[in-house]
C-alpha positions in Angstrom: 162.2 -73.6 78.1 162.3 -71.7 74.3 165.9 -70.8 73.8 164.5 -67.2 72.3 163.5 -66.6 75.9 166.6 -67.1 76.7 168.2 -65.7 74.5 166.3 -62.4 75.1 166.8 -62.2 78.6 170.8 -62.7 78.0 170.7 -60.0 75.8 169.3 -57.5 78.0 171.1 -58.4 81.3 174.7 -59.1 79.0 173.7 -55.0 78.2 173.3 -54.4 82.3 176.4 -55.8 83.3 178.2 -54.1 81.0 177.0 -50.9 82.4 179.6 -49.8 84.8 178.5 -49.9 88.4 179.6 -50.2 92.1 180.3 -53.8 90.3 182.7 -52.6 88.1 184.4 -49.8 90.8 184.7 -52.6 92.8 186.6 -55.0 90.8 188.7 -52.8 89.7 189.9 -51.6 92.8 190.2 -55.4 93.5 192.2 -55.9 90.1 194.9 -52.9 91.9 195.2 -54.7 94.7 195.4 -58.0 93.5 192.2 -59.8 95.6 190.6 -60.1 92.2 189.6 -64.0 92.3 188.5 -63.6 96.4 186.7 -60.1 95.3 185.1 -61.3 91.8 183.6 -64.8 93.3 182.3 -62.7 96.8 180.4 -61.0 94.1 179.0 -63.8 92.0 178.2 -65.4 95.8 176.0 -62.4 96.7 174.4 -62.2 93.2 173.7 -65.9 93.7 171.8 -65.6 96.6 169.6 -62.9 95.1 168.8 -65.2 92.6 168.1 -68.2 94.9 165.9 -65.4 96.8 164.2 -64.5 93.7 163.2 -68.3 92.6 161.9 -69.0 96.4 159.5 -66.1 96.2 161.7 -63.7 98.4 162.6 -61.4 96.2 159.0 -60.6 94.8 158.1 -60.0 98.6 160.6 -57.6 99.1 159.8 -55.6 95.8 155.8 -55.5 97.2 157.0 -54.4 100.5 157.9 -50.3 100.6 159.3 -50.5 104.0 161.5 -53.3 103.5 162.5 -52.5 100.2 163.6 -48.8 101.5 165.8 -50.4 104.7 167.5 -52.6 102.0 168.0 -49.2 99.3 169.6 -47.1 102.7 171.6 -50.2 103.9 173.0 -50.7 100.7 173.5 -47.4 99.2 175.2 -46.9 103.2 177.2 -49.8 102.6 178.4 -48.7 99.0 179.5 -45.2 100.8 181.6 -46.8 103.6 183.3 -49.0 101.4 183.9 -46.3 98.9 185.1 -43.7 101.6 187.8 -46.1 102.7 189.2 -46.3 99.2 188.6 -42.6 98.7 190.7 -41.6 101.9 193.4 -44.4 102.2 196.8 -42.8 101.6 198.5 -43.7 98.6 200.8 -46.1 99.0 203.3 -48.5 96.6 201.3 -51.3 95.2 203.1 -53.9 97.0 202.5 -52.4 100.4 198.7 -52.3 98.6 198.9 -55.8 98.3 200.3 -56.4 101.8 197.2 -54.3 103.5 194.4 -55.9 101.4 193.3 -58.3 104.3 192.6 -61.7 103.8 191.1 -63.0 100.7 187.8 -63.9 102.8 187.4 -60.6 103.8 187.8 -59.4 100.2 185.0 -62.3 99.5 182.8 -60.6 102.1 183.0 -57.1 100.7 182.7 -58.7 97.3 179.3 -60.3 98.7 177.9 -57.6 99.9 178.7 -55.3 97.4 176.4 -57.4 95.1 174.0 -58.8 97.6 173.0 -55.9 99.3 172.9 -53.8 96.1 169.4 -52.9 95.4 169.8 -51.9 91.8 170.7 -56.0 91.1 167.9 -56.9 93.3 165.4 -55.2 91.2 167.0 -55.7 87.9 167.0 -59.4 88.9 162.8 -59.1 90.3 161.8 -56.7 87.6 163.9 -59.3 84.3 163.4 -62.4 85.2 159.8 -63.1 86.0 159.7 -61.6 82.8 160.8 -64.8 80.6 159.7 -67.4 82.5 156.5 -68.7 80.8 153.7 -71.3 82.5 153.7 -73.2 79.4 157.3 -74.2 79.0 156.9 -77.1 80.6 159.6 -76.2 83.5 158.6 -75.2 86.7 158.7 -71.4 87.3 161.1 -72.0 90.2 163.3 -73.8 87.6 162.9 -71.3 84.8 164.1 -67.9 87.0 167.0 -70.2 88.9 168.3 -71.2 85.0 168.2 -67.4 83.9 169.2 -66.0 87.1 172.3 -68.7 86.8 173.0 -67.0 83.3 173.0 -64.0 84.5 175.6 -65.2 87.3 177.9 -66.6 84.6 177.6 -63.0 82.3 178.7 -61.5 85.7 181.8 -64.1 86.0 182.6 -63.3 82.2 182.7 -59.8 82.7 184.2 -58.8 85.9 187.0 -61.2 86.1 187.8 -59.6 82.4 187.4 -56.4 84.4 189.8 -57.2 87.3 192.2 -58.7 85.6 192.7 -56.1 82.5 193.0 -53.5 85.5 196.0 -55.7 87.3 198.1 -56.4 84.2 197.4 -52.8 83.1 198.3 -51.1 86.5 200.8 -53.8 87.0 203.8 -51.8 86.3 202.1 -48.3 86.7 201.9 -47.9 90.7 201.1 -44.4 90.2 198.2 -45.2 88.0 197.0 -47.9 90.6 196.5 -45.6 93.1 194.6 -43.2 90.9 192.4 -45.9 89.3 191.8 -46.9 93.7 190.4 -43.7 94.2 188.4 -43.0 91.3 186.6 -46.4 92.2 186.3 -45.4 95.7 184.7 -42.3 94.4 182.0 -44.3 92.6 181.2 -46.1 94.7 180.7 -42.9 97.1 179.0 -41.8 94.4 176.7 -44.1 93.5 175.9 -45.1 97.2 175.0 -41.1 97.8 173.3 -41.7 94.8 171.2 -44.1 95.9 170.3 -42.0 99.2 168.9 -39.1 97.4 166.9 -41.0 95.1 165.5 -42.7 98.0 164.9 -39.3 99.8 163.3 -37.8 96.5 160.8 -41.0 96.7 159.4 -40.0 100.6 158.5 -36.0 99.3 155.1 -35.6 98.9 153.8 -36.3 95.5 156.0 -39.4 95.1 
């Protein structure tokens, strides 16, 4: 595979996850709370199997399917809103007592998963890129091609949200006040961005769209 292809595609999906994001709200608010390894790998596991989905065909039938593609943007963006709602209205507490009441590192996983996985916006970044760079005369199969730049595009993710998480846990670290702002402000975006979500999917079903 020419490295300029991949080159190129890093480039542009390096740009997109540095784009802050229900990603980003996400680890942060797992940086405060100190689930940042559990929450950071849930969400390289979920963007994983979106790539794995994209390199089997999956993903391209889900981008040609309107129905299926909608039930995925309102679970999601639903998904994004609950989650961001119980950061938004937990009470404020001491960091420690944060820590105490995160749950168990698998459930942060989980969230982590599915904060990625069921994300539309990474689902068609990931459809729309990578078939993109993947070229028949490469010599590697197309299967091969999308599952080495989809596993780039993992790693980027690694890079930059354990970076993330972990700059907002030695930052907030001795700032409990702080922690508990920084919670709800990522709460909030994510609320926001699952709402978001919803209305662009509502704009889409008026006539003349």
């Amino acid at each position: 595979m020419a490295t300029t292809a991949i080159l190129g595609f890093w480039g542009v999906a390096a740009l997109l996850v540095l784009t802050p994001g229900a990603d980003w709200a996400y680890a942060i608010a797992a940086g405060a709370g100190r689930r940042a390894v559990s929450s950071v790998a849930g969400i390289l596991s979920g963007y994983a199997l979106v790539v794995v989905a994209v390199a089997v065909g999956v993903g391209a039938l889900v981008a040609a399917s309107p129905v299926l593609l909608g039930v995925l943007t309102v679970g999601g963006a639903l998904y994004l809103v609950w989650i961001g709602l119980n950061g938004l209205l937990r009470r404020s507490v001491p960091l420690a007592e944060v820590t105490s009441r995160a749950g168990s590192p698998w459930a942060s996983f989980l969230r982590g998963a599915g904060v990625s996985g069921f994300n539309p916006k990474g689902l068609l970044v990931l459809v729309a890129l990578v078939p993109q760079f993947t070229s028949p005369e490469s010599g590697w199969p197309p299967a091969a091609q999308m599952l080495l730049l989809g596993g780039l595009f993992v790693v980027t993710c690694a890079v930059v949200y354990s970076g993330v998480a972990l700059l907002a846990r030695f930052v907030l670290v001795s700032r409990p006040r702080s922690a508990a702002v920084v919670a709800k402000v990522s709460g909030a975006a994510m609320t926001a961005i699952g709402v978001a979500l919803l209305i662009e999917r509502g704009v889409m079903l008026l006539p003349g769209h």
